[in-house]
C-alpha positions as CSV (number, residue, x, y, z in Angstrom):
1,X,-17.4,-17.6,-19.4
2,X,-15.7,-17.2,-22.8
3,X,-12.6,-18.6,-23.6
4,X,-11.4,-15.6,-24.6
5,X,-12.2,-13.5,-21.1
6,X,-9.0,-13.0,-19.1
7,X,-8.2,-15.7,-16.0
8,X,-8.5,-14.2,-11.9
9,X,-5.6,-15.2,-9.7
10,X,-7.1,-14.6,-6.7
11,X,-9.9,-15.9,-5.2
12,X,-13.1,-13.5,-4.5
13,X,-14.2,-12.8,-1.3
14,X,-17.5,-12.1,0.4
15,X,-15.8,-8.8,2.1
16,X,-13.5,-6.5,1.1
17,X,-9.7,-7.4,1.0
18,X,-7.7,-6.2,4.1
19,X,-4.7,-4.5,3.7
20,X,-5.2,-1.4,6.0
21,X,-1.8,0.4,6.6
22,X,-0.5,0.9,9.9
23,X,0.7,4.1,9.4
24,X,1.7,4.4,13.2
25,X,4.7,1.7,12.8
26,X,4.9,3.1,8.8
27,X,6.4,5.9,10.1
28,X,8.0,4.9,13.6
29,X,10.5,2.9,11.6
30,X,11.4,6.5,9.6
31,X,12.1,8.3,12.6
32,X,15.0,7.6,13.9
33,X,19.0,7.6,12.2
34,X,20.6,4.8,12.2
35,X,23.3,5.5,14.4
36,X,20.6,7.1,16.7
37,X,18.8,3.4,16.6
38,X,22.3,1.8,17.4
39,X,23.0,4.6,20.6
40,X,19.6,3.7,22.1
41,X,21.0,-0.7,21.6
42,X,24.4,0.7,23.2
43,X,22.8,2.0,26.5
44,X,20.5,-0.5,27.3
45,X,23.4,-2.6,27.0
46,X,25.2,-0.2,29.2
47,X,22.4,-0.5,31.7
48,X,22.3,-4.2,31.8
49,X,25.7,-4.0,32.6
50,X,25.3,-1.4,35.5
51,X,22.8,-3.5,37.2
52,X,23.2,-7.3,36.3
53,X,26.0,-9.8,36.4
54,X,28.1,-9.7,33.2
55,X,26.7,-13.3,32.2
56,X,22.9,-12.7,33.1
57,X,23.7,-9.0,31.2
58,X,25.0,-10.3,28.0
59,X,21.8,-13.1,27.7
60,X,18.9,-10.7,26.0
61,X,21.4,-9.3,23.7
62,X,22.8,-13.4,23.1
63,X,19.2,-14.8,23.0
64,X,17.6,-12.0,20.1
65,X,20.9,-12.7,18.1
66,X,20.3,-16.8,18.7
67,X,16.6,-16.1,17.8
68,X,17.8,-14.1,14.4
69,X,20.3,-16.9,13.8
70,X,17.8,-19.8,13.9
71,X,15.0,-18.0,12.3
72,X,16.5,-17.0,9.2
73,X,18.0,-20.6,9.4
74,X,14.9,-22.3,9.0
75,X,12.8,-20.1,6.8
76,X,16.1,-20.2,4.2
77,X,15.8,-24.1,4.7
78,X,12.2,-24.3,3.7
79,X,12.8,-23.0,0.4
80,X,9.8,-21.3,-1.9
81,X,7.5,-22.1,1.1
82,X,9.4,-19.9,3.4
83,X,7.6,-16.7,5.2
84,X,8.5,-14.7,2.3
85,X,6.7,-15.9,-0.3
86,X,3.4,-15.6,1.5
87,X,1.0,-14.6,-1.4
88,X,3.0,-14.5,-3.8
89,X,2.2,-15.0,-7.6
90,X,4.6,-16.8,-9.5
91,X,4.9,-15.9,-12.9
92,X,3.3,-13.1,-14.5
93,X,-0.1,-11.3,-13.7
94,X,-1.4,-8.4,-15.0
95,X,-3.6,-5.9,-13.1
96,X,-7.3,-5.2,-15.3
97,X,-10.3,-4.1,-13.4
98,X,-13.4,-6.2,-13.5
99,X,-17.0,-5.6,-14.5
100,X,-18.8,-3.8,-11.4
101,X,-22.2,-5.4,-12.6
102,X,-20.5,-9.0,-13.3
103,X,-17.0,-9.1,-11.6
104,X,-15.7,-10.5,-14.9
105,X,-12.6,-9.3,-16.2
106,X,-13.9,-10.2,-20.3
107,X,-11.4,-9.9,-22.9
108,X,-10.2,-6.2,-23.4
109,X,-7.4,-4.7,-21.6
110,X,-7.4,-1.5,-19.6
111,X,-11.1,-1.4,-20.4
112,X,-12.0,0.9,-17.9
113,X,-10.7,4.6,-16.4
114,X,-9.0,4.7,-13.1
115,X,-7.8,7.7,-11.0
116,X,-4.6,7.6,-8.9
117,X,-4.3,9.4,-5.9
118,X,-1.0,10.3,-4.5
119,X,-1.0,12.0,-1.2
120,X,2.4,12.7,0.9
121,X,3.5,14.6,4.4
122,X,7.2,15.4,5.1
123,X,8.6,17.3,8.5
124,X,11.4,18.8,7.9
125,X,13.2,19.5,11.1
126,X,15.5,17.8,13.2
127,X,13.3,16.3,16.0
128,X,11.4,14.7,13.2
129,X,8.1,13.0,14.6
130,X,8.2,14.9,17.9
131,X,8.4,18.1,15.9
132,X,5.7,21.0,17.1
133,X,2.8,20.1,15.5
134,X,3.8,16.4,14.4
135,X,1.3,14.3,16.1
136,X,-1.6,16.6,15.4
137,X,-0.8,16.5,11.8
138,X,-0.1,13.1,12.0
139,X,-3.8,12.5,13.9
140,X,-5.5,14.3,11.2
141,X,-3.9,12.2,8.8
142,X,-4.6,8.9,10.3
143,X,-8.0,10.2,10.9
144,X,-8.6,11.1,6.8
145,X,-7.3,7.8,6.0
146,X,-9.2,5.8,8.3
147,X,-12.8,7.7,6.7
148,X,-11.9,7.0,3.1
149,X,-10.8,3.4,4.0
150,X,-14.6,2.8,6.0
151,X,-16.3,4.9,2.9
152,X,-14.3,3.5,0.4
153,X,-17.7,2.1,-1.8
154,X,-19.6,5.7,-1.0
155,X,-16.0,7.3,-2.2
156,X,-15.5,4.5,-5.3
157,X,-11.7,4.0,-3.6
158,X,-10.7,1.0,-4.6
159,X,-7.7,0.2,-2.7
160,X,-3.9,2.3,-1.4
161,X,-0.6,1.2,-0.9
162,X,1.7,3.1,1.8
163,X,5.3,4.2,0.3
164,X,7.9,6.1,2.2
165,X,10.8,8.1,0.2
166,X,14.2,7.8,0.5
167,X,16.0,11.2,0.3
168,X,17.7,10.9,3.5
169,X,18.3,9.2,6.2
170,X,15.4,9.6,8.1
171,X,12.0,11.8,8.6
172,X,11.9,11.0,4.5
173,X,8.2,11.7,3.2
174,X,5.8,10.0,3.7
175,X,3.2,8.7,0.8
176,X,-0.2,7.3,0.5
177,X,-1.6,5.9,-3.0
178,X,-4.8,5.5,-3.2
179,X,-7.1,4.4,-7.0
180,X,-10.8,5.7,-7.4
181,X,-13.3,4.8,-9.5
182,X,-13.6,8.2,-10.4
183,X,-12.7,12.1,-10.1
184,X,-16.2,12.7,-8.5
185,X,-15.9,9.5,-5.7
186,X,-12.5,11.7,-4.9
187,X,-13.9,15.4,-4.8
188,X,-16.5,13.8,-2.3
189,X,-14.0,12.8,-0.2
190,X,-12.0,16.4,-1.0
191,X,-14.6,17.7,0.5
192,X,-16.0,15.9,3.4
193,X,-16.3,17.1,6.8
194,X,-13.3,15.2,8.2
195,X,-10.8,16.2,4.9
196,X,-11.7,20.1,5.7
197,X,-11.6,20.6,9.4
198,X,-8.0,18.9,8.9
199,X,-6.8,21.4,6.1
200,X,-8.8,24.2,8.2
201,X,-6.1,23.2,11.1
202,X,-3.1,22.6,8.8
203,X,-3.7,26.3,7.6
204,X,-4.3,27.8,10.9
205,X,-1.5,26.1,12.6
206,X,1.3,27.5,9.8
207,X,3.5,25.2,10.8
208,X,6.6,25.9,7.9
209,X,8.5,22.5,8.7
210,X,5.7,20.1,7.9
211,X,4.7,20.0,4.4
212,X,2.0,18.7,2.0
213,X,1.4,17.7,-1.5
214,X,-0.8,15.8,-3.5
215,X,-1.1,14.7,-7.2
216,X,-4.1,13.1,-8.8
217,X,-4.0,11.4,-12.4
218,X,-7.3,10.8,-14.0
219,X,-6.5,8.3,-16.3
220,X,-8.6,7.2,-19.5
221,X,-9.3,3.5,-20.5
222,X,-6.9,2.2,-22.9
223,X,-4.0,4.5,-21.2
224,X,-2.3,2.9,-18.3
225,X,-1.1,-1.0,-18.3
226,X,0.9,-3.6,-15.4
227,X,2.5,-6.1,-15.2
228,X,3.9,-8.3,-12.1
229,X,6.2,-11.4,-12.2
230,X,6.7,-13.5,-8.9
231,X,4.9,-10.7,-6.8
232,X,2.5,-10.7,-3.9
233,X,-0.8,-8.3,-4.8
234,X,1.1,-4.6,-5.2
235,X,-0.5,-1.1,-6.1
236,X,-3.4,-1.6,-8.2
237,X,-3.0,-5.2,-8.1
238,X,-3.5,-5.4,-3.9
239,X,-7.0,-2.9,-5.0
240,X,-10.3,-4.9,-4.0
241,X,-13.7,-4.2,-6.2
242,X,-16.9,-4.6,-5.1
243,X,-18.8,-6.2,-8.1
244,X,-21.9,-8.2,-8.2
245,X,-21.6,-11.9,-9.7
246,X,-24.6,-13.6,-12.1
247,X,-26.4,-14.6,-8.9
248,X,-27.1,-11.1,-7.4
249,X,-24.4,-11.6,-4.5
250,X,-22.1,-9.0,-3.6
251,X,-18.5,-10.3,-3.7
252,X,-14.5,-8.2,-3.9
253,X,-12.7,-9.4,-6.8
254,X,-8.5,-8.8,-6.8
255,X,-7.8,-6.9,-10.1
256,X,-4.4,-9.3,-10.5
257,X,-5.4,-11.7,-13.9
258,X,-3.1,-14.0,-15.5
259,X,-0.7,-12.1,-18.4
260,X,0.6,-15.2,-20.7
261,X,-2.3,-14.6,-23.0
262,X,-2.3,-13.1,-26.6
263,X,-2.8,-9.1,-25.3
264,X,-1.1,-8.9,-22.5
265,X,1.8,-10.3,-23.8
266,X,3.0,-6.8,-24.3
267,X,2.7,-3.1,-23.8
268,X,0.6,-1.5,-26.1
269,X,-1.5,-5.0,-25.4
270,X,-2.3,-4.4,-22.2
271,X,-3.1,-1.3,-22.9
272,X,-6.4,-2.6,-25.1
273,X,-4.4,-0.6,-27.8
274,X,-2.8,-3.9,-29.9
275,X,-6.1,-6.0,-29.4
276,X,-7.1,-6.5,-32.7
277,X,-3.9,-8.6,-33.6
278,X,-4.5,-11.5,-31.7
């Protein structure tokens, strides 16, 4: 390895990284008010009452705020080992792809072209996830994300992130980002079986409340650029490429190098386009 090639912070592994969204709880969470959350607390409570003792009433409600209590107790006690700090990389880190053929990162930043995939749903009515048509959409959806994930080498996707808006107080849109190798990997998957028979229903169904949009940013080498401090692998950092190492073996390298070295020091340096000065 040369000196000069930037430094991995995360181990390789002989299988792709894991980080498949649950977009069934993703979007649970979304659904509800929060006053709507707090009505459905109030009459369990109310319940309990109507068909315990007071004191054997009031325990589940006494127990989960004991649990809470104690919980956050200890994890706050334990410091920077606490739950929260689970894979995360102190200091700065800089996302670069590696070499498919060598799984080396090598010295230049933003050496290679990347697409970025962003693809959301909203419903806009008041019934939000049981809205006509809502769960159908919302199979399709899981069903279109679960192919790419599977295909993701035939597709070249290297990795997505799930991200939910925050325009209101609840039913907010719903986002997937996904990063291809390239525009072809994601016009195969554009047009796959799976993709069409779900736009085929989407169109048929004319549902006005549920909407759609997508945006797709091909981006050139030496045009994009990261950086993370203190983070756990986010966005194109949490991406996982297969690459093949000097012995022939398959392995999936995390894009997340180390960024206290002379280019990516800076902006224009991680973007390849202030190499020459160091």
């Amino acid at each position: 390895m040369s000196p000069k090639d930037f430094v991995g912070l995360v181990g390789n592994k002989k299988a792709p990284h894991t980080d498949k969204a649950d977009i069934f709880s993703f979007s649970v969470k979304d659904a509800f008010h929060l006053q709507t959350f707090l009505l459905f607390g109030a009459a369990g409570q109310i319940a309990l009452f109507a068909i315990l003792p007071y004191r054997v009433a009031v325990a589940p409600v006494a127990l989960l705020g004991l649990y809470s209590i104690v919980t956050t107790l200890i994890e706050a006690a334990k410091g920077p080992s606490n739950a929260y700090m689970e894979d995360v990389i102190l200091g700065r880190a800089s996302a670069q792809l590696p070499s498919p053929e060598t799984g080396r990162f090598h010295d230049q930043p933003a050496a290679h072209p990347i697409v970025v995939f962003h693809f959301g749903v909203t419903f806009n009515h008041p019934l939000g996830l049981f809205a006509p048509g809502v769960k159908q959409t919302m199979d399709h959806f899981t069903a279109c994300n679960d192919s790419v994930v599977a295909r993701a080498d035939e597709y070249g996707m290297l990795g997505l992130s799930p991200w939910r808006a925050g325009e209101r107080g609840s039913s907010n849109t719903l986002m997937m980002v996904y990063y291809f190798r390239d525009v072809d990997g994601l016009n195969k998957f554009a047009h796959d079986d799976l993709h069409r028979k779900a736009w085929d229903w989407i169109v048929k169904a004319g549902h006005k409340h549920i909407g759609f949009f997508h945006e797709a940013f091909c981006v050139p080498h030496r045009a994009y650029e990261s950086i993370y401090v203190n983070f756990r692998p986010l966005l194109m950092g949490a991406t996982s490429i297969k690459c093949t190492d000097e012995n022939g073996e398959e392995n999936w390298v995390r894009p997340i190098v180390d960024a206290n070295v002379g280019p990516l020091k800076s902006q224009f340096g991680r973007m390849g386009r202030a190499f020459k000065e160091y």
